[in-house]
mmJSON file of the N, C-alpha and C atoms, coordinates in Angstrom:
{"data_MODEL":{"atom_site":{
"group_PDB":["ATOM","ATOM","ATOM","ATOM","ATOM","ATOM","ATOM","ATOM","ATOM","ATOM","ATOM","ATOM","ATOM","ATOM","ATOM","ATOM","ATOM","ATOM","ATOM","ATOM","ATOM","ATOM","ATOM","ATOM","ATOM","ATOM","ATOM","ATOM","ATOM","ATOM","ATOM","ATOM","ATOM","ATOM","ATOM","ATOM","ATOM","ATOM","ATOM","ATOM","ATOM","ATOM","ATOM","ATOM","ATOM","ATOM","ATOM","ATOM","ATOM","ATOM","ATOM","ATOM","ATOM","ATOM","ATOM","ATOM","ATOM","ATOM","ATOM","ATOM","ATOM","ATOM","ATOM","ATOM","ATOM","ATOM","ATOM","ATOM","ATOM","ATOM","ATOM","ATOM","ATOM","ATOM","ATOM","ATOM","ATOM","ATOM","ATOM","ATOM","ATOM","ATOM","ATOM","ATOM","ATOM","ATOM","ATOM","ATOM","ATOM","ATOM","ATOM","ATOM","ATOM","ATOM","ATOM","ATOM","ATOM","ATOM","ATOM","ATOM","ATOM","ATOM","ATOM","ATOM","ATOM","ATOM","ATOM","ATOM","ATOM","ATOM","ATOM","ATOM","ATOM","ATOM","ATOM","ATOM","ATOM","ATOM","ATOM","ATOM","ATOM","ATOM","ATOM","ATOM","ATOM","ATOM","ATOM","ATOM","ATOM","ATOM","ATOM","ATOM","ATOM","ATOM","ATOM","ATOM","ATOM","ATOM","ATOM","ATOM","ATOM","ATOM","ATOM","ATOM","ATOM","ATOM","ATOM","ATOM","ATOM","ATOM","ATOM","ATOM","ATOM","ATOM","ATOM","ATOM","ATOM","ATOM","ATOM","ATOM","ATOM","ATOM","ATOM","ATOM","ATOM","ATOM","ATOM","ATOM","ATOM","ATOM","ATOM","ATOM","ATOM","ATOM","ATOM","ATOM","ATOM","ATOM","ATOM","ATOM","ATOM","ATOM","ATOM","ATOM","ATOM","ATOM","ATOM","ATOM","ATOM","ATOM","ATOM","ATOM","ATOM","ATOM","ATOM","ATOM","ATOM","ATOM","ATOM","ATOM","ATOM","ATOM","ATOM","ATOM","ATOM","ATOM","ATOM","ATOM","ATOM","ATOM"],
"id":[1,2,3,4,5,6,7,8,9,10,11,12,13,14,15,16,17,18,19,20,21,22,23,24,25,26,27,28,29,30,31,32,33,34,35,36,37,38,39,40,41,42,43,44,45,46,47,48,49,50,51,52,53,54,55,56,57,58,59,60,61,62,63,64,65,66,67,68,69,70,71,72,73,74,75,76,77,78,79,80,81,82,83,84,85,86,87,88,89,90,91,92,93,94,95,96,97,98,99,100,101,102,103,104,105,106,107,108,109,110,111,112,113,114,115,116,117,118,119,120,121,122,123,124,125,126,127,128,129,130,131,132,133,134,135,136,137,138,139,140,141,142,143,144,145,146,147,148,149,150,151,152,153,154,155,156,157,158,159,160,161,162,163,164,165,166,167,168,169,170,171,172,173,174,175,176,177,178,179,180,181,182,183,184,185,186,187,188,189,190,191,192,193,194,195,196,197,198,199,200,201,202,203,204,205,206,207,208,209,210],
"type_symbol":["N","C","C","N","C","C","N","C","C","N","C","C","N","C","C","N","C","C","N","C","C","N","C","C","N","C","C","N","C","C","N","C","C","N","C","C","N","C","C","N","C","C","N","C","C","N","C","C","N","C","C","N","C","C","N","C","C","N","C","C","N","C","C","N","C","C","N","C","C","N","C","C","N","C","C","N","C","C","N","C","C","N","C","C","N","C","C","N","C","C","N","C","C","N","C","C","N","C","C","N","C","C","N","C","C","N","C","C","N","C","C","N","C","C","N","C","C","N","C","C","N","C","C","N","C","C","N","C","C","N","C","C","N","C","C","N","C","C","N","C","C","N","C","C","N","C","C","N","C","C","N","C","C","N","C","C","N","C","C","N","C","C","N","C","C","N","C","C","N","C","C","N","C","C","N","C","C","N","C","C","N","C","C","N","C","C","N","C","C","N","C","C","N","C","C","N","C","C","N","C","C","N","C","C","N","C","C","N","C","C"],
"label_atom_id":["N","CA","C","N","CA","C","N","CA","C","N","CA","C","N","CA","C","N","CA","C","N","CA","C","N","CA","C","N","CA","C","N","CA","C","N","CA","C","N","CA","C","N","CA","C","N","CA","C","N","CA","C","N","CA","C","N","CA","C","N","CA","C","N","CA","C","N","CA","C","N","CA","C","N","CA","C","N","CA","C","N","CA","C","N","CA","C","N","CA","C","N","CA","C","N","CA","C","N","CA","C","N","CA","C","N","CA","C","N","CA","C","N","CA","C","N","CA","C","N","CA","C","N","CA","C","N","CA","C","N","CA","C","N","CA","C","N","CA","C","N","CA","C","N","CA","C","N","CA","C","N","CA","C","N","CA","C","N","CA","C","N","CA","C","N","CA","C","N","CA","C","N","CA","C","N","CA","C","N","CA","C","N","CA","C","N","CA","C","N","CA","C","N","CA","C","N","CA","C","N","CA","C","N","CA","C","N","CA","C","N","CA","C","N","CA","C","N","CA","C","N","CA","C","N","CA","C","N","CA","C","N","CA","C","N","CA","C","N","CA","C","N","CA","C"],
"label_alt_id":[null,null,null,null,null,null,null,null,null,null,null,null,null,null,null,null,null,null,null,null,null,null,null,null,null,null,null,null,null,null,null,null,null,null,null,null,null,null,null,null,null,null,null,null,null,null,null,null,null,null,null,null,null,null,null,null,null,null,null,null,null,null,null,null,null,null,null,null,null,null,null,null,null,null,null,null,null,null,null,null,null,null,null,null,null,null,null,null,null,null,null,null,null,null,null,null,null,null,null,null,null,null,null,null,null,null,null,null,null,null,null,null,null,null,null,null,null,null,null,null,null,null,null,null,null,null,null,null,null,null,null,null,null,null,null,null,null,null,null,null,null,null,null,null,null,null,null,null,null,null,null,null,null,null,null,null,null,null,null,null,null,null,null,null,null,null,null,null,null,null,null,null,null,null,null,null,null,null,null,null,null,null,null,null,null,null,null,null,null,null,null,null,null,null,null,null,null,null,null,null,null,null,null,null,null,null,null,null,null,null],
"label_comp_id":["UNK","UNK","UNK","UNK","UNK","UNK","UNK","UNK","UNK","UNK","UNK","UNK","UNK","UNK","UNK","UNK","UNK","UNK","UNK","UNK","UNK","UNK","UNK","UNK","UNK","UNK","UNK","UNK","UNK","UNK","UNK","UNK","UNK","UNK","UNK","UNK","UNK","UNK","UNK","UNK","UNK","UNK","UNK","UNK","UNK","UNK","UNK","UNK","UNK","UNK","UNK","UNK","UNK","UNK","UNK","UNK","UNK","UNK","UNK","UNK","UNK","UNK","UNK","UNK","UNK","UNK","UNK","UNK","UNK","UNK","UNK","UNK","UNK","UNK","UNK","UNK","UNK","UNK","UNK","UNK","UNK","UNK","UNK","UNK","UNK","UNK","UNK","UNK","UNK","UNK","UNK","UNK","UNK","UNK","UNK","UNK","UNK","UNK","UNK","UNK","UNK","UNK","UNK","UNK","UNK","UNK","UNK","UNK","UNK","UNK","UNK","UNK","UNK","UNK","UNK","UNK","UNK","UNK","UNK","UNK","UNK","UNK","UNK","UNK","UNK","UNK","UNK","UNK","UNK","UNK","UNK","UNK","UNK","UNK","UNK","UNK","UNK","UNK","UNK","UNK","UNK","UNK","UNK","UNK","UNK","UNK","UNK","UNK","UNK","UNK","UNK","UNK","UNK","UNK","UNK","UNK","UNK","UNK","UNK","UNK","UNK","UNK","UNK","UNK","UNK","UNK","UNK","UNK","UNK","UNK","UNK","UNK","UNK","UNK","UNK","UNK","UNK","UNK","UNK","UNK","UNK","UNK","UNK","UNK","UNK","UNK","UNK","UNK","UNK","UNK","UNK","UNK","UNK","UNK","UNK","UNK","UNK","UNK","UNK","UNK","UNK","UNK","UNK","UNK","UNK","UNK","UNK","UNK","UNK","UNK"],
"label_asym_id":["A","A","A","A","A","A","A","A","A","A","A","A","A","A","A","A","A","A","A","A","A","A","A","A","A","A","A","A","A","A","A","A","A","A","A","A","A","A","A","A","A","A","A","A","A","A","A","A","A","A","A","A","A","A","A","A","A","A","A","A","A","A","A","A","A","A","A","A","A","A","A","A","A","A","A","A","A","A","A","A","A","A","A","A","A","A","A","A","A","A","A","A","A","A","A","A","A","A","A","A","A","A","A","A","A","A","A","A","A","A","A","A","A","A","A","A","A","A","A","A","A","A","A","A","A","A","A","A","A","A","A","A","A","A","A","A","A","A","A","A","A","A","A","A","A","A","A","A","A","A","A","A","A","A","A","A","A","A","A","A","A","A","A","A","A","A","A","A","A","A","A","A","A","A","A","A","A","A","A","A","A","A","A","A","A","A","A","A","A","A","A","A","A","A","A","A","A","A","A","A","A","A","A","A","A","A","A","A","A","A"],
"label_entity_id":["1","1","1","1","1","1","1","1","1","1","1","1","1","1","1","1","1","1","1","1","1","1","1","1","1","1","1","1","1","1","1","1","1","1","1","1","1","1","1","1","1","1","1","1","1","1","1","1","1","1","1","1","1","1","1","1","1","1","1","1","1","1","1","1","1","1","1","1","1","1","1","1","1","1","1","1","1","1","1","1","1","1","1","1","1","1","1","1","1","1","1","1","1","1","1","1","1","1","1","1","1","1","1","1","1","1","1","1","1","1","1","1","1","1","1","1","1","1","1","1","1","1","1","1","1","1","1","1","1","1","1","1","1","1","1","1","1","1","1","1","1","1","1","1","1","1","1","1","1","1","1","1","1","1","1","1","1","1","1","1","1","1","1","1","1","1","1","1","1","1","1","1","1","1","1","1","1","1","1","1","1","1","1","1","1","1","1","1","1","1","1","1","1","1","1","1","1","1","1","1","1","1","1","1","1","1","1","1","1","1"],
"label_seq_id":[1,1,1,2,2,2,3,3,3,4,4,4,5,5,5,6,6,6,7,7,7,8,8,8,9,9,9,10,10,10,11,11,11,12,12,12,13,13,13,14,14,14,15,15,15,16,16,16,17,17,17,18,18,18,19,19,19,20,20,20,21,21,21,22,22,22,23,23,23,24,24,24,25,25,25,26,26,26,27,27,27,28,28,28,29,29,29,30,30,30,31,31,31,32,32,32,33,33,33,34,34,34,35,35,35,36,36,36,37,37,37,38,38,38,39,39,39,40,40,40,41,41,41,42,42,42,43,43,43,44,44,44,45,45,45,46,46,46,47,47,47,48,48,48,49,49,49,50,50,50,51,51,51,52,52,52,53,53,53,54,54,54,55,55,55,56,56,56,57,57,57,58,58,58,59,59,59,60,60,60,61,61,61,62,62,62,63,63,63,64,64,64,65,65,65,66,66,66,67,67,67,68,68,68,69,69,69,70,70,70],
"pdbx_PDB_ins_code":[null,null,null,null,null,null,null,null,null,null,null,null,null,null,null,null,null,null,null,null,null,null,null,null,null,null,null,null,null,null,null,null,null,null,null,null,null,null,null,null,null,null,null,null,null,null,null,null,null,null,null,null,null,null,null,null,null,null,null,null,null,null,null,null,null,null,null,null,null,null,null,null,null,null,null,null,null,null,null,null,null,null,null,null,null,null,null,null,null,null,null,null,null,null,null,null,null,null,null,null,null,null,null,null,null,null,null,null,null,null,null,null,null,null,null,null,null,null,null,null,null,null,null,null,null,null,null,null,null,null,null,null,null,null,null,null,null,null,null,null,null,null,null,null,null,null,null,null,null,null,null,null,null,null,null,null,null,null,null,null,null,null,null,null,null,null,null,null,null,null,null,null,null,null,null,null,null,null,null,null,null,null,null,null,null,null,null,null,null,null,null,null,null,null,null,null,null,null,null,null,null,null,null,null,null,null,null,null,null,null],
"Cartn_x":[-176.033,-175.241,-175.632,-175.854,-176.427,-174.858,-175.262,-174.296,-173.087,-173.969,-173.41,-172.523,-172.877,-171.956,-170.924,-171.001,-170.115,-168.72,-169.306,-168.289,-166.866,-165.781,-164.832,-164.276,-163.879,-163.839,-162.566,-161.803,-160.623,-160.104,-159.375,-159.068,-157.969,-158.336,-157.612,-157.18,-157.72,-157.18,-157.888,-156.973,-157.216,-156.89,-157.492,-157.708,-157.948,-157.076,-157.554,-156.394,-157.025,-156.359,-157.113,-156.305,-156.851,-157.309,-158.313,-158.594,-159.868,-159.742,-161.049,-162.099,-163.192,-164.385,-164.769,-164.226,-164.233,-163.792,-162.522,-161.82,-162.107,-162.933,-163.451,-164.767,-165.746,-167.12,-166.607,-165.565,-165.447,-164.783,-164.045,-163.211,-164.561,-165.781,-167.059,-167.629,-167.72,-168.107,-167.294,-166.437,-165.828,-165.72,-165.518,-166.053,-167.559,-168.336,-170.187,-170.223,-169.53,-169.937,-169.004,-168.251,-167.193,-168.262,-168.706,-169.958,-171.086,-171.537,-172.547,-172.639,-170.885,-170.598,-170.197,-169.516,-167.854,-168.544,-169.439,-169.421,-168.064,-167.448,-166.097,-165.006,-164.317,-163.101,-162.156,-161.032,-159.541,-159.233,-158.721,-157.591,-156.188,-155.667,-154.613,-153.914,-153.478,-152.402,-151.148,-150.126,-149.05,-148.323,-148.671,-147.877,-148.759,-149.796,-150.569,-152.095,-152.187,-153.427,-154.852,-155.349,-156.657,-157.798,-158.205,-159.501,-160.805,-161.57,-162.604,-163.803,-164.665,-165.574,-166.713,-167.436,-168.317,-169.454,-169.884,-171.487,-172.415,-173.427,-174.352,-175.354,-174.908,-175.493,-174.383,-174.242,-172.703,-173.143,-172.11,-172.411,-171.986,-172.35,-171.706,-171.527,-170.189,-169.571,-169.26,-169.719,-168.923,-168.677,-167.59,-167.093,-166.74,-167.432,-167.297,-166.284,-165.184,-164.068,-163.918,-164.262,-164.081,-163.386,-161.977,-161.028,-161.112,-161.033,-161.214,-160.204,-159.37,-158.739,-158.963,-157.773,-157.916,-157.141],
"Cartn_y":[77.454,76.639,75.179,74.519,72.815,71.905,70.947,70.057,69.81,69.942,69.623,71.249,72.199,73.653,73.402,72.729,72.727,71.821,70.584,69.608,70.476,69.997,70.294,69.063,69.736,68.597,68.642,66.97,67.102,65.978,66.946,66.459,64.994,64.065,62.624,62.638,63.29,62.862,64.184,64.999,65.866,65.583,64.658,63.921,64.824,65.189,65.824,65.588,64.966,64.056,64.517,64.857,65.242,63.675,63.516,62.1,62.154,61.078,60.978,60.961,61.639,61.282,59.84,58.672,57.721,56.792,57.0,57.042,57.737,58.796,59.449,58.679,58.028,57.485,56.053,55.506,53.979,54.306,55.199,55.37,55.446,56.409,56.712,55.098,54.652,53.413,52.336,52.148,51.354,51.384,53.018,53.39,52.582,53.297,52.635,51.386,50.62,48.98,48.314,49.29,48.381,49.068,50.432,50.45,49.888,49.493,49.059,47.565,46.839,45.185,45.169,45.669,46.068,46.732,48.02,49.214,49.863,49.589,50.229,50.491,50.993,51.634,51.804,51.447,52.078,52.933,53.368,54.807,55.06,54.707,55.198,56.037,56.831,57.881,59.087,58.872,59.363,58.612,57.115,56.136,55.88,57.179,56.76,55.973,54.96,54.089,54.409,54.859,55.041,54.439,53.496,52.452,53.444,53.959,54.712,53.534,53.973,53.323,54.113,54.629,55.71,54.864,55.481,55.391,55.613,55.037,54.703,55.858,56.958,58.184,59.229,59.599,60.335,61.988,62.614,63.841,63.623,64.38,64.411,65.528,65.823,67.333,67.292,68.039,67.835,69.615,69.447,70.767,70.958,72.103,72.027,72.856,73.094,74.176,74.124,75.699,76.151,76.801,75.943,77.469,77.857,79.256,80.313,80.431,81.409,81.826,83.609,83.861,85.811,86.189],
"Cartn_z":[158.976,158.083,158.241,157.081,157.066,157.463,157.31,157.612,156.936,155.339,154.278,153.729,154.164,153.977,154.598,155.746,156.915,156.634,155.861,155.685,154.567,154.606,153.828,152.925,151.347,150.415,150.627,150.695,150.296,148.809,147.918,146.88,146.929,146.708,146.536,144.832,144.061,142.799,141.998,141.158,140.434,138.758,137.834,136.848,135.814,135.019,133.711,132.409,131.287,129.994,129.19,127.937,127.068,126.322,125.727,124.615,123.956,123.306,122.182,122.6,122.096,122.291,122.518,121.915,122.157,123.663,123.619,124.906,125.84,125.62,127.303,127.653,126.301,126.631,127.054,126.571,127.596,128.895,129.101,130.411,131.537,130.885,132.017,131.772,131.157,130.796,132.061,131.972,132.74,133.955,134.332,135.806,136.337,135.563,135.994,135.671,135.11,135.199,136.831,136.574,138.417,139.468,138.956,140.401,140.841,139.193,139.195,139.795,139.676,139.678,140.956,141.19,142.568,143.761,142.916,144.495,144.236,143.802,143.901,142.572,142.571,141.231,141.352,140.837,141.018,140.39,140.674,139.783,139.791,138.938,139.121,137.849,138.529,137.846,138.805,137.623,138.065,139.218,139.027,140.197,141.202,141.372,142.705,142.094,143.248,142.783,143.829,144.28,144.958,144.578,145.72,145.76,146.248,144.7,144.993,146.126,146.698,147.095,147.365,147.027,147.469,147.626,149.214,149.94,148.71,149.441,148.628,147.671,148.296,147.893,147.307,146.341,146.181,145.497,145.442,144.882,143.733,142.625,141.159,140.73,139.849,139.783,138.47,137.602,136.308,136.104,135.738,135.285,133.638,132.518,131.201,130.943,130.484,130.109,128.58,128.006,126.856,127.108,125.749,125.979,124.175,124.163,123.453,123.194,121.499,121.421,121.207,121.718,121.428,120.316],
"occupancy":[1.0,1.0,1.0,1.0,1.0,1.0,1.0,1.0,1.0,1.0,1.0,1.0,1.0,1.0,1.0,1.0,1.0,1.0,1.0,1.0,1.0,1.0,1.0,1.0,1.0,1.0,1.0,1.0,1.0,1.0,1.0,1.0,1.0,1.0,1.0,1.0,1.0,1.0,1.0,1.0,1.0,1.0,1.0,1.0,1.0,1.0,1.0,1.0,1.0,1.0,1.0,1.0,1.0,1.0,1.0,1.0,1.0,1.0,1.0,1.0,1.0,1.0,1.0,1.0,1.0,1.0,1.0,1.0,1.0,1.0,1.0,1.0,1.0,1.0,1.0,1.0,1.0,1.0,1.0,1.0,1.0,1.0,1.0,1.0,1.0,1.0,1.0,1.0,1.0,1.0,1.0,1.0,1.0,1.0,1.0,1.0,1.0,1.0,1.0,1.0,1.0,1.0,1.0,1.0,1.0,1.0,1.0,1.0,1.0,1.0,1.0,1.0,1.0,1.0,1.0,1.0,1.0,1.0,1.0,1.0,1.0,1.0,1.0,1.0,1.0,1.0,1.0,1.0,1.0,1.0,1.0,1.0,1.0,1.0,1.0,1.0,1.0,1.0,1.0,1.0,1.0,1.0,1.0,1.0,1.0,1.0,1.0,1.0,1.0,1.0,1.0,1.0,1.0,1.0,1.0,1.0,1.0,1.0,1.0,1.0,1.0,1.0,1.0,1.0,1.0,1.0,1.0,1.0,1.0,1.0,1.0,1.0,1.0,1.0,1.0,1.0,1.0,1.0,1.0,1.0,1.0,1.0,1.0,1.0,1.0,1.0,1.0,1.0,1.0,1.0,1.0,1.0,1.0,1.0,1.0,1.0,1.0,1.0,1.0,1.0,1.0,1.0,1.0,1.0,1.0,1.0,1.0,1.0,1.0,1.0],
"B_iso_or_equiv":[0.0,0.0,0.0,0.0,0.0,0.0,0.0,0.0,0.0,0.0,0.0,0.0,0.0,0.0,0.0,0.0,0.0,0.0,0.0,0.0,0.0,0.0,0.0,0.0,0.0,0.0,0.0,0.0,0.0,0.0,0.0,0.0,0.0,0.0,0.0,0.0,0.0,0.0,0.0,0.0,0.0,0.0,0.0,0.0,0.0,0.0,0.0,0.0,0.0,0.0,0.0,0.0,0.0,0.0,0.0,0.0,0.0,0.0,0.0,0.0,0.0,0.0,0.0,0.0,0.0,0.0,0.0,0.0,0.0,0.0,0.0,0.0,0.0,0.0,0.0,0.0,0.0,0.0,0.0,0.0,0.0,0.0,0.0,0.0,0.0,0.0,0.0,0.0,0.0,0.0,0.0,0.0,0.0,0.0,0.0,0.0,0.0,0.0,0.0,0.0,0.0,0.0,0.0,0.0,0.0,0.0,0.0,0.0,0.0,0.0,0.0,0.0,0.0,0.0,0.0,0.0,0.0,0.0,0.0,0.0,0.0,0.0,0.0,0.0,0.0,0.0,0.0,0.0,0.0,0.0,0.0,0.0,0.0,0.0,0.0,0.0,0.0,0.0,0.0,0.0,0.0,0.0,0.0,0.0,0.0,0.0,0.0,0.0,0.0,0.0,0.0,0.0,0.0,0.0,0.0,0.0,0.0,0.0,0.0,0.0,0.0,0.0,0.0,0.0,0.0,0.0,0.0,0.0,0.0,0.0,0.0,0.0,0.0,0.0,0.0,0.0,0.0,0.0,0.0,0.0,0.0,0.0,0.0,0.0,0.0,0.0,0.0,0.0,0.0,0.0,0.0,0.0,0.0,0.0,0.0,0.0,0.0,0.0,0.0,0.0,0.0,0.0,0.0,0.0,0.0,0.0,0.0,0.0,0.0,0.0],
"pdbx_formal_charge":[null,null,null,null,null,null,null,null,null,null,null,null,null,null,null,null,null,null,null,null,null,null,null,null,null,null,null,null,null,null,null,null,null,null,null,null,null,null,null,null,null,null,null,null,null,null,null,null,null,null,null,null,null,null,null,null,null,null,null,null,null,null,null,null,null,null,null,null,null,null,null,null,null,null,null,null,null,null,null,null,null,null,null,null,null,null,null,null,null,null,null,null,null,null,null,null,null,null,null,null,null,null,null,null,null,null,null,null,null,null,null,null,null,null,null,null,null,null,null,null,null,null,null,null,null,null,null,null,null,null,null,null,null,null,null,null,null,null,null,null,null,null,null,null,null,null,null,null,null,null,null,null,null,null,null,null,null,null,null,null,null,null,null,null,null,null,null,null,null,null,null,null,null,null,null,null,null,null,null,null,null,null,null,null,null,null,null,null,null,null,null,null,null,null,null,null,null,null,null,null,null,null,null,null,null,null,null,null,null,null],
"auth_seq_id":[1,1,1,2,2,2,3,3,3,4,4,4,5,5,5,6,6,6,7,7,7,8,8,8,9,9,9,10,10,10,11,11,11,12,12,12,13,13,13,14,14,14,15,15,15,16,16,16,17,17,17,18,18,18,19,19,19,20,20,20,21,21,21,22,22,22,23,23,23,24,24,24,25,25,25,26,26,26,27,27,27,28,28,28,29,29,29,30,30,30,31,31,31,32,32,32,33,33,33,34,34,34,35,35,35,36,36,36,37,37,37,38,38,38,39,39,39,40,40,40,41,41,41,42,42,42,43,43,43,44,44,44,45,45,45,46,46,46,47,47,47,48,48,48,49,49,49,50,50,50,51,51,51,52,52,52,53,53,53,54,54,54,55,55,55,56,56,56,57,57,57,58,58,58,59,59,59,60,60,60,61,61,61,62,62,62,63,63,63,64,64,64,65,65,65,66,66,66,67,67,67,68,68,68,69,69,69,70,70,70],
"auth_comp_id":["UNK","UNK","UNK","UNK","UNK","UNK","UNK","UNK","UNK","UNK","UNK","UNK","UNK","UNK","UNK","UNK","UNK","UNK","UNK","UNK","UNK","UNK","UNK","UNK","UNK","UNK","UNK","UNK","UNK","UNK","UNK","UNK","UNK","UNK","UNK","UNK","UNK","UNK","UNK","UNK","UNK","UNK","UNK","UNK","UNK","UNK","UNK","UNK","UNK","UNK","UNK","UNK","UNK","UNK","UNK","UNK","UNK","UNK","UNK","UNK","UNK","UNK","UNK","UNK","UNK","UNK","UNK","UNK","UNK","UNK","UNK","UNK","UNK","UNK","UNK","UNK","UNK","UNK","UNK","UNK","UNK","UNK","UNK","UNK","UNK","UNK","UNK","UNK","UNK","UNK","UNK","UNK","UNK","UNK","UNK","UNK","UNK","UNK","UNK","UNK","UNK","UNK","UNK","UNK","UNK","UNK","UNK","UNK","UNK","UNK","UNK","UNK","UNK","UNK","UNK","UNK","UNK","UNK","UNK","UNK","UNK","UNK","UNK","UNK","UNK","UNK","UNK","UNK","UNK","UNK","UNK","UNK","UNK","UNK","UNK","UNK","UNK","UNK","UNK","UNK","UNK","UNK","UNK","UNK","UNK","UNK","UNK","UNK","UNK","UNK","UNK","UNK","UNK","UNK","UNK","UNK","UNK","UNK","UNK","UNK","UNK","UNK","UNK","UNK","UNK","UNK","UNK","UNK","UNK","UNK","UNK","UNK","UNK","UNK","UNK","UNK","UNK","UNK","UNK","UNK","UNK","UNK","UNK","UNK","UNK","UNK","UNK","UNK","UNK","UNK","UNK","UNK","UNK","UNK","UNK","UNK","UNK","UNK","UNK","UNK","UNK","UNK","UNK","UNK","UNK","UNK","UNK","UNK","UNK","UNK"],
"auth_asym_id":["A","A","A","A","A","A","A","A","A","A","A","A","A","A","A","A","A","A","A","A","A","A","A","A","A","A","A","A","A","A","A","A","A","A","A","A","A","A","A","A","A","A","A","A","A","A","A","A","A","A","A","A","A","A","A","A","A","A","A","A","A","A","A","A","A","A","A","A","A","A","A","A","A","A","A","A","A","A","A","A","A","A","A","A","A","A","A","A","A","A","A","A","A","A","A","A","A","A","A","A","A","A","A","A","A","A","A","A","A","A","A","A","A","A","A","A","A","A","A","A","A","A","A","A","A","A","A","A","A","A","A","A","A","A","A","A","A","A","A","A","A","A","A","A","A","A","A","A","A","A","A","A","A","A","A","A","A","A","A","A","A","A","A","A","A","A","A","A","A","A","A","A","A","A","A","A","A","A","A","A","A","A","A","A","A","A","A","A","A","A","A","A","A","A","A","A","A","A","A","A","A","A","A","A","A","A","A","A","A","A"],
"auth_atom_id":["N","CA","C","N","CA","C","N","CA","C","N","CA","C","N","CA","C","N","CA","C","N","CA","C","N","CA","C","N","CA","C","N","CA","C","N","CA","C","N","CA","C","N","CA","C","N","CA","C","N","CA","C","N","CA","C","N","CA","C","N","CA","C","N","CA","C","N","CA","C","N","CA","C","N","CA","C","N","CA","C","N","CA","C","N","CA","C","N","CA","C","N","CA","C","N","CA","C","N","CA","C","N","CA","C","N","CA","C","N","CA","C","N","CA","C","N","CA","C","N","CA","C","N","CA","C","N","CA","C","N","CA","C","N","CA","C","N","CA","C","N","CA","C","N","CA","C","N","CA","C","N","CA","C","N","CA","C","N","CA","C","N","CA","C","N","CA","C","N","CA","C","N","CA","C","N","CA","C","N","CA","C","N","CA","C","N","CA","C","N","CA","C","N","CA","C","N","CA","C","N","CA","C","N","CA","C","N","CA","C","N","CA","C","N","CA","C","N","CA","C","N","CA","C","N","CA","C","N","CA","C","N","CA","C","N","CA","C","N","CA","C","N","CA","C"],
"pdbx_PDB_model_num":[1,1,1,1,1,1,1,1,1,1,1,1,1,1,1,1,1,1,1,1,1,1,1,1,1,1,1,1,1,1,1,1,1,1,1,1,1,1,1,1,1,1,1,1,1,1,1,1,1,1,1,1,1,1,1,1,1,1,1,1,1,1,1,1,1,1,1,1,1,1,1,1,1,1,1,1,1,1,1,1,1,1,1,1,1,1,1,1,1,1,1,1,1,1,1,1,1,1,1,1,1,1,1,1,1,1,1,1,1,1,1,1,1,1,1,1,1,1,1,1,1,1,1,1,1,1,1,1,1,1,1,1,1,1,1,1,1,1,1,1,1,1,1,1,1,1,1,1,1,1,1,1,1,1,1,1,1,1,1,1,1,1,1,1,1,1,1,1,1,1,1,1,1,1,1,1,1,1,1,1,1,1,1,1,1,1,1,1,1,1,1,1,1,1,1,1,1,1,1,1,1,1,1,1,1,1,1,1,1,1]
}}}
């Protein structure tokens, strides 16, 4: 087992809004200009605020969900 099998993720913020195509391309938008300016991002939702800061190397996860009707 590598290092990286070994480590355990823990969830700080589980983020999901429905919105516009528009409003989802500035929200990623606004994220990558504070990383690109800052190093760093805030977040907040549901009252709680969390000061992203991620090392210089990060993982990236995108998950696609189609929902279907029966």
């Amino acid at each position: 087992m590598t290092n990286s099998e070994n480590r355990r993720k823990e969830v700080l913020v589980d983020f999901e809004e429905k919105m516009s195509l528009e409003n989802a391309a500035t929200y990623f938008e606004t994220i990558a200009k504070k990383l690109k300016e800052e190093g760093s991002f805030t977040l907040t939702h549901n009252g709680q605020t969390i000061e992203i800061k991620p090392s210089s190397t990060v993982e990236l996860e995108i998950k696609v969900e189609i929902h279907c009707t029966v």
